[in-house]
C-alpha positions, -999 to +999 in steps of 0.1 A: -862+806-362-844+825-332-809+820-315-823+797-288-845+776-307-814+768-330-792+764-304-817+738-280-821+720-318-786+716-320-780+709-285-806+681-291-788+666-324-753+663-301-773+647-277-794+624-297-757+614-318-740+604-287-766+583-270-778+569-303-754+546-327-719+539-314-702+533-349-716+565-367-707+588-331-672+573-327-669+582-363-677+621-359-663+629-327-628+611-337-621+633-368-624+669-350-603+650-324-576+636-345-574+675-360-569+690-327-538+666-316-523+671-350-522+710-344-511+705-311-483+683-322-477+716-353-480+740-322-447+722-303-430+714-336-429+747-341-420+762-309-389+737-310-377+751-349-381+787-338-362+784-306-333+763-324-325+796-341-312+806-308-286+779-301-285+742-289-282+756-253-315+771-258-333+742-277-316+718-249-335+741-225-365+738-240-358+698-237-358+701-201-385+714-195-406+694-218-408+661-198-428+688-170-451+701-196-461+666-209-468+659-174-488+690-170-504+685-202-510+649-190-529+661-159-548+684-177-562+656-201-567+634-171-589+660-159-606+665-189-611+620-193-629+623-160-651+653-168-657+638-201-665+604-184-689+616-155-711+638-179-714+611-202-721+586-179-747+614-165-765+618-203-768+584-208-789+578-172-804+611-186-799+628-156-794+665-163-787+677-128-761+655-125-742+662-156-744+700-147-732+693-115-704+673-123-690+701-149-696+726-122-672+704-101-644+697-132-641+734-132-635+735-091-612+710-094-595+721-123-589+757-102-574+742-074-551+716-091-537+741-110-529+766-081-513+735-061-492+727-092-487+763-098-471+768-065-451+737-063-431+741-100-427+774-094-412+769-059-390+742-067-384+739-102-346+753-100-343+722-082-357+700-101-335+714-129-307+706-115-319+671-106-327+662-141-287+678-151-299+709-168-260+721-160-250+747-183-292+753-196-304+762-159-308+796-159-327+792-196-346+762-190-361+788-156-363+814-176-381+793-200-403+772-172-411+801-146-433+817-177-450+781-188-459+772-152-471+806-143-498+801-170-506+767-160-542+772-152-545+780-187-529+746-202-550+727-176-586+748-181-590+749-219-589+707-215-607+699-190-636+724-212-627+706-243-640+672-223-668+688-211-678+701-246-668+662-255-690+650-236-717+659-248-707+651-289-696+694-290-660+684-305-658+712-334-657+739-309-622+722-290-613+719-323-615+756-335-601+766-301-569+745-309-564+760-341-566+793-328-543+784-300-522+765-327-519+792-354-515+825-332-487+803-315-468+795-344-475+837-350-464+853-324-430+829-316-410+844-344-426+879-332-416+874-296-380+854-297-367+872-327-387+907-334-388+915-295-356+904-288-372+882-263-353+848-264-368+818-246-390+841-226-409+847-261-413+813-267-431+809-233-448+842-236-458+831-269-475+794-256-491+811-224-510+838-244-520+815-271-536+791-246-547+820-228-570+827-259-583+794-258-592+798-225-614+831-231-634+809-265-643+782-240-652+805-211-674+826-235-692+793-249-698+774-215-706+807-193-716+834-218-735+817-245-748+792-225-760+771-258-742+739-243-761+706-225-744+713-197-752+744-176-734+762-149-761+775-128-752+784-089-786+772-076-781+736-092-743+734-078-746+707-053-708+699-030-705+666-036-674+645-025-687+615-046-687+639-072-655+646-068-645+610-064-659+597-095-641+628-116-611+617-096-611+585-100-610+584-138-585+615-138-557+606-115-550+577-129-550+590-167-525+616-152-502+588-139-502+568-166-487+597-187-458+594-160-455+558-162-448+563-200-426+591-191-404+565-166-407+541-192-389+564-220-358+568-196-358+529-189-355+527-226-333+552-231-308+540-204-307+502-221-302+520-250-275+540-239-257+508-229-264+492-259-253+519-286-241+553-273-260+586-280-266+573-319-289+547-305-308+574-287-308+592-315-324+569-337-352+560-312-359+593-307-361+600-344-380+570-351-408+576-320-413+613-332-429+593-367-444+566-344-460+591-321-478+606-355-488+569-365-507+568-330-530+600-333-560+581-348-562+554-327-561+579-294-583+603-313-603+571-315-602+562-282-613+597-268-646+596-290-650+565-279-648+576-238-676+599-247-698+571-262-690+542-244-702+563-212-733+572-225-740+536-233-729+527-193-749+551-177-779+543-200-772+508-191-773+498-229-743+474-224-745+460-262-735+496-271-704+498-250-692+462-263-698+476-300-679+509-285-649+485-279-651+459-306-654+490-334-631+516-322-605+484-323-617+478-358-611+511-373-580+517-354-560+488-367-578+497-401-560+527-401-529+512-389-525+483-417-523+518-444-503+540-417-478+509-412-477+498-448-468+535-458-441+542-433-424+504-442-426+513-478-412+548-477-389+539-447-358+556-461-375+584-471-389+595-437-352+587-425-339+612-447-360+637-434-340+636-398-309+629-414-304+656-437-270+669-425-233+654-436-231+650-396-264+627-392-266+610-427-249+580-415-283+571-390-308+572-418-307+534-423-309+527-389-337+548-390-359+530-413-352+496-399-365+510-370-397+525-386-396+488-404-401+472-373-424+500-358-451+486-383-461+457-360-465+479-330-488+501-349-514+470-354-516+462-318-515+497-303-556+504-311-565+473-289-549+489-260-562+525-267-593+513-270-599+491-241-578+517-219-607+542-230-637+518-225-624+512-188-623+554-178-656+557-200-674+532-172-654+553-144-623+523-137-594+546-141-575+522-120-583+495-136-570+516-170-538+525-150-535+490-141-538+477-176-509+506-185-484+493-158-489+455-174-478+467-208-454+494-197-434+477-166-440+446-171-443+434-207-424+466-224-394+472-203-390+434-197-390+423-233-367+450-235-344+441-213-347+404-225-336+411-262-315+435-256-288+421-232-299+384-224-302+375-260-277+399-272-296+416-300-282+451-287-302+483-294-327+467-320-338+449-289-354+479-276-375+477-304-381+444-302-390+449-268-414+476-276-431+452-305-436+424-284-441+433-251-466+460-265-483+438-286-487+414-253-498+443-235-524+455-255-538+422-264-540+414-225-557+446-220-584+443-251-591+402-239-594+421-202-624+447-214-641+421-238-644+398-205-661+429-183-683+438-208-698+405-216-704+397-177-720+429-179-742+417-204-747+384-192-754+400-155-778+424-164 
């Protein structure tokens, strides 16, 4: 059997996966998923212990210039939501052209957000510095940034590919990329910062040529190899602004919910800075670090379930896309019963492991009667994942932003606020606040898709 003929059959299998049973796809493209945000998490973890070595100035740097990268990083998956969407949505209606059109146009798009964001960090990130109080870090935190940001395109490209790839039920081939990107990072930093005498500016150089690699496997698969769905010929590249528009639509407002969660964070911080002092922060961001690892299935979940839900949409197959929902929420609060039930049994112990100096011993039980609490958050949060990706999967971005404001502004940060000061519970009303008003928020938002899908249903 020859190259092509092995290729087309595999290209068939993906195909025939994603538009065929929801539960058994959701299953297979979440794994490879889950894998690649754990090694991204590894990837950061790492570039944070290597760059400690230099000093807290240097580490507080790095600190400052993290809340821009998760934004960049947030754009870039936003991007990558809508490519995955509109491709979906295009194998489903099993329209070919338009699936190879629409990837044409994520890859425009992707060009010329990056060189706008390019510009403007580069140009006014001093600034922005010194906004945010980088004070005695500034000249670091530049040093640092200027290298990131110059590489931006890089960050941004090798995710919008990944949903491409996605899209079409190709999540092994992100999934290598990461670990490549992941490993030669967590290489080369120690190589750069230390061996080179580089500082900071290794760490950067480190991340820019890791994801630069990642880059060159996706550019070689999608334009070399050509043994994808999708296919980027210049004769079938039709400008479309509708195009455009339905990418655009699904990937702004991923990018801005990644903000809102940002401007929540500081909310929550400030309350808690009231409340407790620095300790308080301390423990909250100690504790999240763990919760932020609890969440990884449910939003590798989710994105599988943006691939599948959209075939079913643009196929029309509407019972698909309410099992889509009604499963990814079932195995996502599966996995959160055991994740929660583990990290309230061995509380302490996961406290200890931020707590292991004389200096920070005295937070540890703070700590775990965070985590304690945390384990009712972790049941709700796959309802609001879930229904968040079902809404960009059928192309209602807004309507997923929308749904994120609710739990974030107005459920979150006022339940926050409520225990916290009005009912005096201090600190621990923060996560109170986050329990609750989560909880709320995702339930709201999981009721919200069931409702759409079934009018779907009943309208069609």
């Amino acid at each position: 059997m020859n190259t092509n003929t092995e290729s087309s059959k595999d290209v068939d299998q993906r195909i025939s996966m994603v538009t065929g049973e929801p539960k058994k796809a959701i299953r297979v493209l979440a794994v490879p998923m889950i894998i690649s945000m754990l090694l991204i998490m590894a990837y950061n973890l790492a570039d944070s212990i290597w760059v400690a070595g230099l000093g807290p100035n240097a580490l507080a740097a790095l600190g400052f210039i993290n809340p821009l990268f998760m934004i960049v990083i947030g754009l870039g998956n936003g991007l990558g939501a809508g490519a995955t969407s509109l491709i979906a949505r295009c194998i489903g209606a099993n329209n070919k052209k338009g699936a190879d059109n629409a990837a044409m146009h994520s890859i425009l798009i992707t060009i010329a957000v990056s060189a706008v964001a390019t510009v403007i960090l580069l140009l006014f990130l001093p600034n922005i510095l010194l906004v945010m109080g980088a004070g005695v870090t500034l000249s670091l935190a530049i040093e640092y940034g200027q290298i990131v940001f110059g590489g931006l395109i890089f960050l941004i490209f090798s995710s919008v590919a990944s949903g491409i790839l996605r899209a079409e039920g190709d999540v092994n081939r992100p999934m290598y990329a990461m670990a490549a990107t992941s490993i030669l990072n967590i290489i080369l930093d120690p190589i750069f910062i230390y061996y080179f005498g580089w500082g900071v500016s290794g760490a950067a150089w480190a991340t820019v040529l890791s994801s630069t690699i990642a880059c060159i496997f996706m550019i070689y698969w999608l334009l070399i190899k050509r043994d994808t769905y999708v296919s980027f010929a210049k004769k079938d590249f039709k400008a479309s602004w509708n195009v455009v528009k339905n990418i655009l639509l699904v990937a702004l407002p991923a990018s801005v919910e990644t903000l809102v969660m940002s401007v929540l964070g500081i909310v929550l911080n400030i309350i808690l800075v009231i409340t407790g002092g620095a300790e308080a922060v301390a423990v909250y961001t100690a504790g999240w670090r763990v919760v932020m690892m609890a969440m990884i299935p449910p939003i590798g979940i989710g994105t599988a379930a943006i691939t599948v839900a959209g075939a079913a949409y643009g196929a029309r197959k509407y019972e698909n896309l309410s099992i889509a929902l009604s499963y990814s929420a079932k195995l996502g609060v599966g996995i959160a019963v055991v994740t929660g039930i583990l990290s309230y049994v061995f509380a302490g112990n996961i406290a200890s492991i931020f707590t292991y100096s004389p200096e920070s011993a005295f937070m540890a039980p703070s700590i775990a009667a965070f985590l304690q609490v945390m384990f009712l958050f972790y049941l709700t949060v796959p309802l609001g994942i879930t229904a968040s990706s079902i809404f960009q999967a059928m192309g209602k971005g807004v309507t997923s932003l929308i749904l994120t404001v609710i739990r974030e502004v107005l459920f979150v940060a006022f339940f926050a606020y409520l225990f916290a000061f009005t009912l005096g519970f201090g600190s621990p009303g923060v996560w109170w606040g986050i329990v609750v008003g989560g909880g709320l928020g995702c339930a709201v938002a999981y009721i919200w898709a069931t409702i759409y899908i079934r009018r779907l249903r009943k309208n069609y």
